[in-house]
Backbone of each chain as ProteinMPNN parsed JSONL, in Angstrom:
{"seq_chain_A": "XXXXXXXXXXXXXXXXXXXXXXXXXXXXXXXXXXXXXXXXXXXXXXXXXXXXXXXXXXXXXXXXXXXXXXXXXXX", "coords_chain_A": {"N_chain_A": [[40.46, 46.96, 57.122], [38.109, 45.475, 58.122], [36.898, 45.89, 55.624], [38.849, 44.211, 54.05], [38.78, 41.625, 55.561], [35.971, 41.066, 54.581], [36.004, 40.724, 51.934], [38.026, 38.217, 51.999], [36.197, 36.656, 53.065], [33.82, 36.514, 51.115], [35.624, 35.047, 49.309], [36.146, 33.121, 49.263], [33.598, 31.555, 50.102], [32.954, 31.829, 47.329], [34.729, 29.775, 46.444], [33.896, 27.717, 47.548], [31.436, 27.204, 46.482], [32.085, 27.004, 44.25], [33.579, 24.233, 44.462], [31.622, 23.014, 44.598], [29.363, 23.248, 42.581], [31.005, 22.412, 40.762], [31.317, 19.671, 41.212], [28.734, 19.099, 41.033], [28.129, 18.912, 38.063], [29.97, 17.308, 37.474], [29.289, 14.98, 37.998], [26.912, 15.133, 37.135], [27.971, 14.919, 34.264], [28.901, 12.471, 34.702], [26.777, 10.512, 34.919], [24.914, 11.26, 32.798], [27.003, 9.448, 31.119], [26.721, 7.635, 31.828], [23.702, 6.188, 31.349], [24.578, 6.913, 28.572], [26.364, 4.635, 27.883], [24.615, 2.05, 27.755], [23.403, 2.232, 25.295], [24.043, 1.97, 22.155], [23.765, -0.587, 21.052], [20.87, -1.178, 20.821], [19.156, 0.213, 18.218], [19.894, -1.301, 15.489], [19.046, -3.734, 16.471], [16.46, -3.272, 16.181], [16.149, -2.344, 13.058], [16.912, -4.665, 12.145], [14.994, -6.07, 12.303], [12.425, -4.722, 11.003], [13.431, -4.93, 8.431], [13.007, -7.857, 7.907], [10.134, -8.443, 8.526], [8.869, -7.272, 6.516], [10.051, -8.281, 4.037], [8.731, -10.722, 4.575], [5.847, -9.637, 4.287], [5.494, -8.653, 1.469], [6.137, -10.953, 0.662], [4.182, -12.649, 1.194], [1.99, -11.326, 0.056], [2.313, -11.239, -2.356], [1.832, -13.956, -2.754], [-1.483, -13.595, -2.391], [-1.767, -12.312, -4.384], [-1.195, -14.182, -6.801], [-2.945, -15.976, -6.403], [-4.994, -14.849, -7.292], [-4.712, -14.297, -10.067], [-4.548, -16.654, -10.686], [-7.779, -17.011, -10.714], [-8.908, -15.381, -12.341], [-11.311, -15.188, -13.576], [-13.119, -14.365, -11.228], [-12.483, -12.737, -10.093]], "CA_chain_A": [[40.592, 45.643, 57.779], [37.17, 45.109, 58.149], [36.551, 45.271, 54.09], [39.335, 42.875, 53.66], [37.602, 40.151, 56.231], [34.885, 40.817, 53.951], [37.001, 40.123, 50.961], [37.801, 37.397, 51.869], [35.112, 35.685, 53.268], [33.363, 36.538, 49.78], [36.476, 34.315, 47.717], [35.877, 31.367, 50.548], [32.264, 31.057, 49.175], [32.789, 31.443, 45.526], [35.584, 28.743, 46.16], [33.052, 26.579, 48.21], [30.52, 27.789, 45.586], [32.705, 26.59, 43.078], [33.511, 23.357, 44.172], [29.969, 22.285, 44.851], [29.307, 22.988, 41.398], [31.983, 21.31, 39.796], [30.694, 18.215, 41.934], [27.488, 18.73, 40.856], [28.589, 19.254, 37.09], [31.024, 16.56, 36.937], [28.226, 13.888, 38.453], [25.513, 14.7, 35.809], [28.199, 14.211, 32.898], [28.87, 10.84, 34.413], [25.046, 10.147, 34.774], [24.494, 10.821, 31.373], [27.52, 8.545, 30.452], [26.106, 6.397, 32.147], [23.065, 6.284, 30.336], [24.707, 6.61, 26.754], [26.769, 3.242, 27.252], [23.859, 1.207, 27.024], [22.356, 2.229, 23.967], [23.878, 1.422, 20.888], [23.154, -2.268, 20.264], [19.394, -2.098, 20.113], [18.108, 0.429, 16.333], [20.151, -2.337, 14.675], [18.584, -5.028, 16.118], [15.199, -3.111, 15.154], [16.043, -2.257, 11.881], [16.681, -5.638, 10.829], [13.358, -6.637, 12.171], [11.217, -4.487, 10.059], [13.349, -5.315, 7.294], [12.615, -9.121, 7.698], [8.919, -7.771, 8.561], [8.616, -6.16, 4.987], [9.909, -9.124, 3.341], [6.875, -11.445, 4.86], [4.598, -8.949, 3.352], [5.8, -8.753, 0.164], [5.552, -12.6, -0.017], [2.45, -13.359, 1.472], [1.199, -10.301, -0.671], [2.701, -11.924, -3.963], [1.216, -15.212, -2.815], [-2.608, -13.719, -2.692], [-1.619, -11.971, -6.354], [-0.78, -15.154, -8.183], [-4.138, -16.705, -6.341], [-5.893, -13.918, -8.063], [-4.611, -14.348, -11.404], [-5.223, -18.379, -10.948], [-8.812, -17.424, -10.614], [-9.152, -14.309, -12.214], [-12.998, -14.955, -13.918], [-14.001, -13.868, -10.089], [-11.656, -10.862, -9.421]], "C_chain_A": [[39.289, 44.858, 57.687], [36.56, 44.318, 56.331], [37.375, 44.293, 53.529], [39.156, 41.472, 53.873], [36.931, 39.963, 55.231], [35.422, 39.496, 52.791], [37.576, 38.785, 50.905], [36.77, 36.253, 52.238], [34.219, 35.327, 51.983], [34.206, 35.397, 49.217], [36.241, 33.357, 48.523], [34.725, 30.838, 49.82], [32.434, 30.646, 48.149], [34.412, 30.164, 46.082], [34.541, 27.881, 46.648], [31.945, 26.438, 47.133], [30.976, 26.764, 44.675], [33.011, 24.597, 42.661], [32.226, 22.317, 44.016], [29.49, 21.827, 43.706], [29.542, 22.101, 40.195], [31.539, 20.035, 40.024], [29.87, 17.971, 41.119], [27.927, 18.475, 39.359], [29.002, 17.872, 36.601], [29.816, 14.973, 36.99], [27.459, 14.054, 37.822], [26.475, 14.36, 34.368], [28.513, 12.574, 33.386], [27.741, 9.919, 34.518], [25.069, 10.288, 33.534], [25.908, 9.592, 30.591], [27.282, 7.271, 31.144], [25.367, 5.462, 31.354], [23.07, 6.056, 29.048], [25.463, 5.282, 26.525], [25.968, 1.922, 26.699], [23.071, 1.163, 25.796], [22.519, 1.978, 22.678], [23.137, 0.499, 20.207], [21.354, -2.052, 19.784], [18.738, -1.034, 18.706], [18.91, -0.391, 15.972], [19.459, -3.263, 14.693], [17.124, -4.468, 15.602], [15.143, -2.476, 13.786], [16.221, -3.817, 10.909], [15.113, -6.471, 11.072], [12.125, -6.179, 11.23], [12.064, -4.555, 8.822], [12.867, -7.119, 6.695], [10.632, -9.182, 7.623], [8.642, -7.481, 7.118], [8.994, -7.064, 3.742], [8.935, -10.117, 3.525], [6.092, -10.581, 4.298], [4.743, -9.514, 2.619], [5.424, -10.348, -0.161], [4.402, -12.592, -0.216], [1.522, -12.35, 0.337], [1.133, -11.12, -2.258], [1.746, -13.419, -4.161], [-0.637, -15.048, -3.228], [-2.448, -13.28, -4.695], [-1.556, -12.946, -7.263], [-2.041, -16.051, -7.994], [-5.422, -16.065, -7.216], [-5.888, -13.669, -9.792], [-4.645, -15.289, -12.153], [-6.815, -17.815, -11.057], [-9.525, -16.047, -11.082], [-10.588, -13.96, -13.011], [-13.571, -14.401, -12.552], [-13.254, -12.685, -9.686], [-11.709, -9.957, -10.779]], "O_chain_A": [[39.3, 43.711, 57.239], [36.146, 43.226, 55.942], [36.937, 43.539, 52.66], [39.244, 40.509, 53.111], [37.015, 38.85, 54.71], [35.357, 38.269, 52.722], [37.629, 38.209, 49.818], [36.662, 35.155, 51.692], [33.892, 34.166, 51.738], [33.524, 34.621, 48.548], [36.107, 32.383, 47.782], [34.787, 29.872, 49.059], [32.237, 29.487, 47.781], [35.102, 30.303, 45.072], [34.296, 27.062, 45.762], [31.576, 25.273, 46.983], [30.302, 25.776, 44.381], [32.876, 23.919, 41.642], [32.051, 21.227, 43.471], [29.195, 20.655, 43.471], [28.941, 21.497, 39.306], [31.368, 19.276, 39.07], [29.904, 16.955, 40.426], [28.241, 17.285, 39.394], [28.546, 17.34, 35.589], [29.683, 14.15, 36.084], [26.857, 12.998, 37.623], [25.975, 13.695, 33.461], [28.394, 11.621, 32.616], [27.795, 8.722, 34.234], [25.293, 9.225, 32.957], [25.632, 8.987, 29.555], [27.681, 6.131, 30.907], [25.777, 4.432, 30.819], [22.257, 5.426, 28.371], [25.419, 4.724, 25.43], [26.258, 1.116, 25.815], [22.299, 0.291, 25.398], [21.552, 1.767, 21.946], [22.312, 0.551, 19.295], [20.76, -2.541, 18.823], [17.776, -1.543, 18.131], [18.16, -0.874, 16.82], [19.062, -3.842, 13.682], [16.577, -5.089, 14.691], [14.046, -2.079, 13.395], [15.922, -4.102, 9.749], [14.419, -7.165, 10.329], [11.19, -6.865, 10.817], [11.388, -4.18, 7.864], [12.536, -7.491, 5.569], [9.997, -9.851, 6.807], [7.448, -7.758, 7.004], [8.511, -6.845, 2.632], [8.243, -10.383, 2.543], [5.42, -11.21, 3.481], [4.414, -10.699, 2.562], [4.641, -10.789, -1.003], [3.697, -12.551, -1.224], [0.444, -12.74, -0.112], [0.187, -11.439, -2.979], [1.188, -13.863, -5.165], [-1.207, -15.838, -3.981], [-2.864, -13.786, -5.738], [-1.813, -12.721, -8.446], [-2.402, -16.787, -8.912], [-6.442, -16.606, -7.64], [-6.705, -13.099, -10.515], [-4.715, -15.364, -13.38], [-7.274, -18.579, -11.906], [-10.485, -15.583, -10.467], [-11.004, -12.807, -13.12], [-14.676, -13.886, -12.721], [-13.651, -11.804, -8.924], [-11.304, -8.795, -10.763]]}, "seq_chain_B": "XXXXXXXXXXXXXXXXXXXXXXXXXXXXXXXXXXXXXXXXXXXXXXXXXXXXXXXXXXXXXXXXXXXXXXXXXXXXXXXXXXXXXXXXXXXXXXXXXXXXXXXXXXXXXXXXXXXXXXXXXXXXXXXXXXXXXXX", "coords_chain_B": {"N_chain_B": [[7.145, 14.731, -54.255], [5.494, 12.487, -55.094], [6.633, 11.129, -53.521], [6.263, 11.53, -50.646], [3.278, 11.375, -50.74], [3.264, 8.518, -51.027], [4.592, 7.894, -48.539], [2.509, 8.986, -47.08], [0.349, 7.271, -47.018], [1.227, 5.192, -46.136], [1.724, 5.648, -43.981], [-1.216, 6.043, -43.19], [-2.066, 2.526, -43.433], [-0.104, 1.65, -41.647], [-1.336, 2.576, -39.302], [-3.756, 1.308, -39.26], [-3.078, -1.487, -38.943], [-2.313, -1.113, -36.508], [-4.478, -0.437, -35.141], [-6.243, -2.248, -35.369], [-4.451, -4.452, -34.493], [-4.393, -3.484, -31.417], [-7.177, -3.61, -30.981], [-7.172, -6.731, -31.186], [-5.358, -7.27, -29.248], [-6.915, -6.012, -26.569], [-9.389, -7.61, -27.225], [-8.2, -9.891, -26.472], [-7.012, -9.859, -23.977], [-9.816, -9.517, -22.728], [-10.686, -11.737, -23.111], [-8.758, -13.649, -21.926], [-9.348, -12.489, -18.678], [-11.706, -13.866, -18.641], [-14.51, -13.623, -17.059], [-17.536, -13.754, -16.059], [-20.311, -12.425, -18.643], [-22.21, -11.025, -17.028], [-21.014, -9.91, -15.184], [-19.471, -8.859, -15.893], [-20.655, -6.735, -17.21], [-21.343, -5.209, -14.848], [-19.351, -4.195, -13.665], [-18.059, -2.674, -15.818], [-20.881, -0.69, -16.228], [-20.25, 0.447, -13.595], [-21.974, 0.129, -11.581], [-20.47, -2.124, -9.511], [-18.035, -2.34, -7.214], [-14.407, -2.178, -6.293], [-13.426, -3.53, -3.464], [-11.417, -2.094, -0.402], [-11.671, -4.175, 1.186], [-10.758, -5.975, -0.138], [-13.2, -7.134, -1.724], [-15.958, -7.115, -3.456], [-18.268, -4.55, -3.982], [-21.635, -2.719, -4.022], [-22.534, -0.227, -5.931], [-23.741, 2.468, -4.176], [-27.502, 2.013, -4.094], [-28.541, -0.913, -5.651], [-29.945, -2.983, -7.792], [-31.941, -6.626, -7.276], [-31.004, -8.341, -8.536], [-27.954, -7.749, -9.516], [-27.328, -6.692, -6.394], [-27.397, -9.822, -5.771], [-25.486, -11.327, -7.155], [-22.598, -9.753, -6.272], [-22.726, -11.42, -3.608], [-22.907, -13.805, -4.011], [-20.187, -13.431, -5.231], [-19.138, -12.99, -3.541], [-18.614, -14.83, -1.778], [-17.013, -17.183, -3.458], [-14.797, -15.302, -3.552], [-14.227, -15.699, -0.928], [-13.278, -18.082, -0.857], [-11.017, -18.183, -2.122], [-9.167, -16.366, -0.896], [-9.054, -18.18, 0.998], [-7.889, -20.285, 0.949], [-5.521, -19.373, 0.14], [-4.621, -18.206, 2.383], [-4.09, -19.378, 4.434], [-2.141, -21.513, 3.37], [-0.78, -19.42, 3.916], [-0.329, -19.135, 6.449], [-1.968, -16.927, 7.98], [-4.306, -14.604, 8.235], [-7.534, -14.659, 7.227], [-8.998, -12.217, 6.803], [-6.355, -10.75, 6.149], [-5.005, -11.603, 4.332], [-6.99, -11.504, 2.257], [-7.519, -8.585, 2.456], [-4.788, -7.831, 1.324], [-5.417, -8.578, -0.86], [-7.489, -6.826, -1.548], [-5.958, -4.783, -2.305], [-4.568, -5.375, -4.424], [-6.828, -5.944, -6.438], [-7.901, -3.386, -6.654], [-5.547, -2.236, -7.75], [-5.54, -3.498, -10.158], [-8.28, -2.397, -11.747], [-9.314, -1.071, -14.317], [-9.544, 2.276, -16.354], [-12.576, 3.897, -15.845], [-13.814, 2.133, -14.408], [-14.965, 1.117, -11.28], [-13.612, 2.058, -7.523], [-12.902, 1.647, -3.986], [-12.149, 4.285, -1.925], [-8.878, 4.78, 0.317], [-10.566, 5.821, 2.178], [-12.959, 4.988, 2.312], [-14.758, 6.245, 0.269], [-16.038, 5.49, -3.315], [-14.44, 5.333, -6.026], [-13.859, 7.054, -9.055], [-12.259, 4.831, -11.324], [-9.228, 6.275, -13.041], [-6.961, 7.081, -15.806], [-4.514, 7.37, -14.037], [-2.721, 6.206, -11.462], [-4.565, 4.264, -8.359], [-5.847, 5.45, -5.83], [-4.392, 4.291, -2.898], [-4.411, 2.032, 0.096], [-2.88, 3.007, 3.035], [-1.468, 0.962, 4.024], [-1.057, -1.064, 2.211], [1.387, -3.478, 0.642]], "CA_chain_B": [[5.746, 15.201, -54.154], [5.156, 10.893, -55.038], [7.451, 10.127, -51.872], [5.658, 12.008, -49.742], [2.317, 10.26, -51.114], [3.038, 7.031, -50.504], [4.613, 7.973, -47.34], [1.146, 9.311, -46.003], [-0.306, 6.044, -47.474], [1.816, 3.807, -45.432], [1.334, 6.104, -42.342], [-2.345, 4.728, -42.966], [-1.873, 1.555, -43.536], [0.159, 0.892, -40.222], [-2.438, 3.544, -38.488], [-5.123, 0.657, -39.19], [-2.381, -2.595, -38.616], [-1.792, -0.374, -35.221], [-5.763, -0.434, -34.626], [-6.82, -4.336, -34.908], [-3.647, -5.252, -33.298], [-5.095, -3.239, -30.394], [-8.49, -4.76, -30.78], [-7.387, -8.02, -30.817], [-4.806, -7.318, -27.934], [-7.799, -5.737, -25.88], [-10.356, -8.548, -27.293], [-7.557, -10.865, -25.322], [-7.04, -9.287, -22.513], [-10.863, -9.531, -21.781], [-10.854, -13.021, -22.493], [-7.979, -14.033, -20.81], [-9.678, -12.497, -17.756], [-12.607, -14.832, -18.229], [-15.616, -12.781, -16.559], [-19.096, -13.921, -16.178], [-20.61, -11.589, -19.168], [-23.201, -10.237, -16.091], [-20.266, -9.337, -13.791], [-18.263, -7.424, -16.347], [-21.089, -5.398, -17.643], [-21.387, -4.931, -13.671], [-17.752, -3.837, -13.432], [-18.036, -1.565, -16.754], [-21.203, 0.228, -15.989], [-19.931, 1.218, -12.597], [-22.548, -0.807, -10.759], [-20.17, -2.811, -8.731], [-16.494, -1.704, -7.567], [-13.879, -2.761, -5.872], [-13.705, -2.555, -2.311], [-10.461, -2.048, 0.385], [-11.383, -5.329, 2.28], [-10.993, -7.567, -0.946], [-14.474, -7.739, -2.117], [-16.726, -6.751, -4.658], [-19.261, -3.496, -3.41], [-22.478, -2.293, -4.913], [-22.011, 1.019, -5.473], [-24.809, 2.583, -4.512], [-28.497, 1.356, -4.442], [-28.68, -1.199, -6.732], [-30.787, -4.395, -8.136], [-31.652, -7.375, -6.722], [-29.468, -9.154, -9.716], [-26.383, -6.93, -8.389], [-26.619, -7.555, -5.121], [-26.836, -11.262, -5.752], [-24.241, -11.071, -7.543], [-21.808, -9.2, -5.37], [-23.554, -11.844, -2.497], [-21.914, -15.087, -4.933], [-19.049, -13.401, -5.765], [-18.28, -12.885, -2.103], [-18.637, -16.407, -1.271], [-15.941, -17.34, -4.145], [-13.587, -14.874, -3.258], [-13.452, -15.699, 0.384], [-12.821, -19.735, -0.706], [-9.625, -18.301, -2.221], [-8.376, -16.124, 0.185], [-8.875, -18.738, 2.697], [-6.96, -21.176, 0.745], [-3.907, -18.728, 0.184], [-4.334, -17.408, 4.102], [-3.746, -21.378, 5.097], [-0.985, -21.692, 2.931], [0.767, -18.773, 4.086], [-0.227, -19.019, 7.596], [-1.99, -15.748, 7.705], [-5.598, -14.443, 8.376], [-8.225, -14.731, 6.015], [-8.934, -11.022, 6.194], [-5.149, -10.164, 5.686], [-5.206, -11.919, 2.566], [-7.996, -10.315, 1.286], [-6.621, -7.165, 2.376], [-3.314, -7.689, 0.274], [-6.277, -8.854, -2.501], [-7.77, -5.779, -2.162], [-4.991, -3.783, -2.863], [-4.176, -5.736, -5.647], [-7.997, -6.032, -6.797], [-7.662, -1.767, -6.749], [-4.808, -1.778, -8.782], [-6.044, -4.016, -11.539], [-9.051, -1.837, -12.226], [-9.103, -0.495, -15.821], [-9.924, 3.098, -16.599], [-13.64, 4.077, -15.899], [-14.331, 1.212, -13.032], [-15.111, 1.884, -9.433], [-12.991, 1.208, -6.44], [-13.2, 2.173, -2.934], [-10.666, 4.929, -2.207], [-8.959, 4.176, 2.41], [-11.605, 6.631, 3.351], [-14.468, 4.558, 2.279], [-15.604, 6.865, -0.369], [-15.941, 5.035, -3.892], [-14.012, 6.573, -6.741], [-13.533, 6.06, -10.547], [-10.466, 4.918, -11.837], [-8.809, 7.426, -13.86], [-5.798, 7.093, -16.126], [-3.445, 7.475, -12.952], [-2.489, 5.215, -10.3], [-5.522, 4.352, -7.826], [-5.485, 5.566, -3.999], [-4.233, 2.9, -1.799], [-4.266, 2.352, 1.333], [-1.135, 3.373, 3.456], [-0.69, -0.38, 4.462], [-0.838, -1.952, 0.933], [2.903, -3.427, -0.027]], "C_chain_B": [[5.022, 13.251, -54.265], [5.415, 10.552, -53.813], [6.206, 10.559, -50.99], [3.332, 11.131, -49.608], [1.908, 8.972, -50.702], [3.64, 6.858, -49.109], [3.557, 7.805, -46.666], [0.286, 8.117, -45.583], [-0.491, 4.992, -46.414], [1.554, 4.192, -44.373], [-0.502, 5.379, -41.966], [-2.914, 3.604, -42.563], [-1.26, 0.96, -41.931], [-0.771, 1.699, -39.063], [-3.482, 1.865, -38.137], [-4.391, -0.86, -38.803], [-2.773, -2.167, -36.82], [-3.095, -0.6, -34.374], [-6.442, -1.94, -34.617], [-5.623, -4.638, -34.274], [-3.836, -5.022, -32.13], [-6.187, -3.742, -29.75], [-8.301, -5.725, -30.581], [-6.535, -8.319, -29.23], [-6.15, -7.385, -26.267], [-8.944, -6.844, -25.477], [-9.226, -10.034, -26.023], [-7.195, -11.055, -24.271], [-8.825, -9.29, -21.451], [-11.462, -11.172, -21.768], [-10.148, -13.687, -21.962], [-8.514, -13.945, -18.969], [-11.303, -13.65, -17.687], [-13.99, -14.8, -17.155], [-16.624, -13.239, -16.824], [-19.383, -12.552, -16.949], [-21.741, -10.426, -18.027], [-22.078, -9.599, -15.386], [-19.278, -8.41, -14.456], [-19.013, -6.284, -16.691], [-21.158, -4.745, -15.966], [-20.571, -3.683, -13.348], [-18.015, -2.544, -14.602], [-19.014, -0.345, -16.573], [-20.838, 1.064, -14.736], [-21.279, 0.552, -11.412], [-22.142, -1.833, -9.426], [-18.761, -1.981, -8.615], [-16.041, -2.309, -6.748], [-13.507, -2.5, -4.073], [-12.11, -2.666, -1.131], [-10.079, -3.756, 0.945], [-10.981, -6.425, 1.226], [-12.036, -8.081, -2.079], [-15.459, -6.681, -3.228], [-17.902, -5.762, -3.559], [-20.161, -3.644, -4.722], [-22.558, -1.166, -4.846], [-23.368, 1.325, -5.692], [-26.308, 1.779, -4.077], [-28.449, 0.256, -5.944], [-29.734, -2.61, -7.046], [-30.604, -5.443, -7.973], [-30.516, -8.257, -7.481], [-27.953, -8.626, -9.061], [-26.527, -7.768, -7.292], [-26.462, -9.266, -4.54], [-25.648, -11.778, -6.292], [-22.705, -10.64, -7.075], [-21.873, -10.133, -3.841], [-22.432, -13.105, -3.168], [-20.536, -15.02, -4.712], [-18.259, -13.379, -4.158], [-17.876, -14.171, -1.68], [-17.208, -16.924, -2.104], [-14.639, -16.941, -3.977], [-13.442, -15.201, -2.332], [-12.868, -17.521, 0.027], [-11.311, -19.082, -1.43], [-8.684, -17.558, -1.591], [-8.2, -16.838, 1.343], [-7.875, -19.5, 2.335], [-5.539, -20.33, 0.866], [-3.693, -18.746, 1.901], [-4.026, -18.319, 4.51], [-2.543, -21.14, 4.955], [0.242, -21.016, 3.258], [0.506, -18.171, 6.027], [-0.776, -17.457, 8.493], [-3.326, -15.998, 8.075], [-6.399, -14.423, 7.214], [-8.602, -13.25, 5.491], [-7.951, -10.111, 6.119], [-5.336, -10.639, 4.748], [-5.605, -10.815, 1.7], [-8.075, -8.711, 1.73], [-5.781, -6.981, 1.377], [-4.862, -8.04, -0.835], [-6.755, -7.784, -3.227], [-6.305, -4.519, -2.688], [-4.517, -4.579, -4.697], [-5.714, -5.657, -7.019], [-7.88, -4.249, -7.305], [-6.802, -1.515, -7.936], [-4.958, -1.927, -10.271], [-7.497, -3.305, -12.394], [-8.424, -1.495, -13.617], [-10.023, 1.324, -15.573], [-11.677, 3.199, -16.265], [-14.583, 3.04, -14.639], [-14.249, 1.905, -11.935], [-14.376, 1.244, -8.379], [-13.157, 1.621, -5.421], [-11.778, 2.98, -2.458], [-10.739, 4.531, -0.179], [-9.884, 5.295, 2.606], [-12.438, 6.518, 3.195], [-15.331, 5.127, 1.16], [-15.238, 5.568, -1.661], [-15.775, 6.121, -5.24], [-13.973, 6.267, -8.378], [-12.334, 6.275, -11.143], [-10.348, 5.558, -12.876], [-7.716, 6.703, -14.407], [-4.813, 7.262, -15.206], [-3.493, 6.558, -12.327], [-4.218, 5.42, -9.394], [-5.158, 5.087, -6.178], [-5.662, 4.07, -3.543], [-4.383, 3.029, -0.527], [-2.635, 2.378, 1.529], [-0.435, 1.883, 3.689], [-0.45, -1.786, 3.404], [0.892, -2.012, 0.987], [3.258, -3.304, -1.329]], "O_chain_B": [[4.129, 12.896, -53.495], [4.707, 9.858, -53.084], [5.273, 9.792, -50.753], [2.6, 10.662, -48.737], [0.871, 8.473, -50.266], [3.334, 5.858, -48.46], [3.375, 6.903, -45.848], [-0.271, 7.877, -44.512], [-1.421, 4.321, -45.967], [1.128, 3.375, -43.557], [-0.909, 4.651, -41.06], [-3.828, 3.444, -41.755], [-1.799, 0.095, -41.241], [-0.782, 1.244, -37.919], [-3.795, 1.457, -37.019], [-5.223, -1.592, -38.265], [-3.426, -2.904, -36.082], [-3.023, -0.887, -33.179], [-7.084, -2.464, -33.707], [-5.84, -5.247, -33.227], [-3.615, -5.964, -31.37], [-6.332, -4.153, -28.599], [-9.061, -6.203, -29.739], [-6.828, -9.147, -28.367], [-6.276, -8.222, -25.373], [-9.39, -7.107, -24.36], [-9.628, -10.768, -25.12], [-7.04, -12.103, -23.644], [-9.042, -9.162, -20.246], [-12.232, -11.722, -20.981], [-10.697, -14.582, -21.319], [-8.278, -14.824, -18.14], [-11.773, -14.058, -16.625], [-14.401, -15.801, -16.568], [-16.861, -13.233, -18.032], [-18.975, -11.524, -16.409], [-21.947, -9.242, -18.292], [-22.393, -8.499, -14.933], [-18.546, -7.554, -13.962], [-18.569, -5.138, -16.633], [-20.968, -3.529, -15.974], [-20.925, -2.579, -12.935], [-18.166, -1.419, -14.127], [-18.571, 0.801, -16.655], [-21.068, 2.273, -14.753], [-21.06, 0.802, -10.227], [-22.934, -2.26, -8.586], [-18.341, -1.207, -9.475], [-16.779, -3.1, -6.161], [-13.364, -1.381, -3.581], [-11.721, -3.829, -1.239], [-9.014, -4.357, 1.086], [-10.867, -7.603, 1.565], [-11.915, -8.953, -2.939], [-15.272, -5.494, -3.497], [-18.302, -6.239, -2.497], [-19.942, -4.184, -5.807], [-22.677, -0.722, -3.704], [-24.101, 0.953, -6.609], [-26.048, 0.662, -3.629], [-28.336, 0.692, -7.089], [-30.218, -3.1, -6.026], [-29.485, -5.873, -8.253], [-29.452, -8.698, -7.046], [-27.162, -9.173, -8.293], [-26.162, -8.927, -7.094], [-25.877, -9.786, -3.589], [-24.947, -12.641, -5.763], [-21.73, -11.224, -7.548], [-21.181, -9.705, -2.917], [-21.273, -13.21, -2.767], [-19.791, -15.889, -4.26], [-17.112, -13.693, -3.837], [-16.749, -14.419, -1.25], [-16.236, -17.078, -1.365], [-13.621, -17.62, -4.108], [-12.222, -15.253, -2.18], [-12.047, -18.038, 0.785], [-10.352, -19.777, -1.095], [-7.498, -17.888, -1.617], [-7.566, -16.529, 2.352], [-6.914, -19.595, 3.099], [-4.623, -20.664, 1.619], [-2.732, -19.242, 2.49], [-3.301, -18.016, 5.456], [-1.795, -20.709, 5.832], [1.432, -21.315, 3.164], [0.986, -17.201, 6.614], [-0.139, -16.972, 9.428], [-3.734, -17.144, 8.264], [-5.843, -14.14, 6.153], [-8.598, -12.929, 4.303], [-8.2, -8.908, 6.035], [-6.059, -9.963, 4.015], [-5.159, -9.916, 0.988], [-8.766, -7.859, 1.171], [-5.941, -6.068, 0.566], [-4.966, -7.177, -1.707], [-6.739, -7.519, -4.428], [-6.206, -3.588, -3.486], [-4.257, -4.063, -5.784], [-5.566, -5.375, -8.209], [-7.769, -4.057, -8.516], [-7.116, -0.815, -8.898], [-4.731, -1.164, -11.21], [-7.745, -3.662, -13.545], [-7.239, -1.639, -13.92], [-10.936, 1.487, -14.763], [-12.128, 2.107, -16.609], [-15.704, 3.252, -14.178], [-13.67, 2.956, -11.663], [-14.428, 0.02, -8.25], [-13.98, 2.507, -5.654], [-10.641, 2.519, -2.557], [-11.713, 4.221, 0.508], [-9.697, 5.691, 3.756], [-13.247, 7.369, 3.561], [-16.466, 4.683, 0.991], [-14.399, 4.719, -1.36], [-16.418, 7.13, -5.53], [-14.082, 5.104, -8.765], [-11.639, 7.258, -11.404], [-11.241, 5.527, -13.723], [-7.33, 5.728, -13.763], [-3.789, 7.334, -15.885], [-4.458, 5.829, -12.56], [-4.958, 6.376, -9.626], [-4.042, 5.046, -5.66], [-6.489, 3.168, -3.681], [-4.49, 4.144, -0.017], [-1.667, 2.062, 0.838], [0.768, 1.643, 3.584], [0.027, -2.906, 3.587], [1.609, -1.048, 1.255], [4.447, -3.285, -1.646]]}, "name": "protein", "num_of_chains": 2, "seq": "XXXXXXXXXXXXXXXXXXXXXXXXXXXXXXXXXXXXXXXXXXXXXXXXXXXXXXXXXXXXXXXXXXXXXXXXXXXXXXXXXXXXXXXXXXXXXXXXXXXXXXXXXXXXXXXXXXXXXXXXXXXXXXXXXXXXXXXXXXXXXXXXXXXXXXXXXXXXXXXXXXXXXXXXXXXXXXXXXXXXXXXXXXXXXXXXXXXXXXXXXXXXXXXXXX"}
């Protein structure tokens, strides 16, 4: 009698145990989906920035090159 | 045993076409660039080289002629990186950053350039060291 009290008092816990868990469990995957909805949009918008970035080089780069080959008795 | 003869002949013959068309290519290529005769022997003995920022170095200790020289030439080059750096809205020592990288590349075999870690190196038959931020 006594070890069956036990018995159950033990499956009471692991059920109380259990749901606590699940709580806890279920509330960090919707924290992180939280989290992951905002993030797509922005490596696009910074990938097209350093590709617009990388074309200004290249110009301005091309631009000193053709000043250098206007004047190329000094280079 | 004839064929072969006048084969060798002709292998000659365009051997030495093959060799002034070089010379005169070469002879045009150094006057196309249009070099004060002081500033190329400069450039050829290894006396002057090319440097990261744009600009002409003295490699080395060298004579007051050099470093007047390298002193001129500075003055010249910065009037045309300033004009480009205007034009393209830019700093004068970005310019002549992108110059030097381009200045580096144009070396010829046996010239001196400044390799990004400041040391000064001699151009070899291979590509030069660049810096990481050359385009």
């Amino acid at each position: 009698m006594t070890y069956m009290k036990t018995e159950k008092n033990n499956v009471m816990v692991i059920r109380i145990l259990g749901v606590k868990w699940t709580f806890i469990s279920l509330s960090i995957i919707f924290l992180n989906s939280c989290i992951n909805v905002a993030s797509p949009e922005a490596p696009i918008v910074i990938n097209l920035n350093i590709k617009v970035q990388q074309e200004i080089l290249i110009k301005q780069a091309k631009a000193v090159e053709e000043a250098i080959e206007e004047n190329a008795g000094i280079f | 045993m004839k064929h072969t003869e006048i084969k060798s002949k002709f292998g000659l013959k365009s051997k030495i076409i093959t060799g002034i068309v070089g010379l005169s290519v070469l002879a045009g290529a150094a006057y196309a660039q249009g070099r004060d005769p002081a500033y190329q022997s400069a450039r050829d003995s290894g006396a002057v080289g090319e440097k990261t920022d744009g600009y002409l170095g003295a490699v080395g200790n060298q004579s007051p002629a050099i470093n007047s020289l390298v002193r001129k030439n500075y003055l010249l080059r910065k009037q045309v990186y300033t004009k480009t750096a205007q034009a393209q809205g830019i700093s004068v020592e970005r310019a002549a950053f992108f110059g030097g990288c381009k200045n580096i590349q144009r070396t010829v075999p046996g010239e001196k350039y400044q390799a990004p870690d400041g040391s000064w190196k001699t151009r070899g038959s291979g590509a030069p060291e660049l810096d990481a931020s050359c385009p």
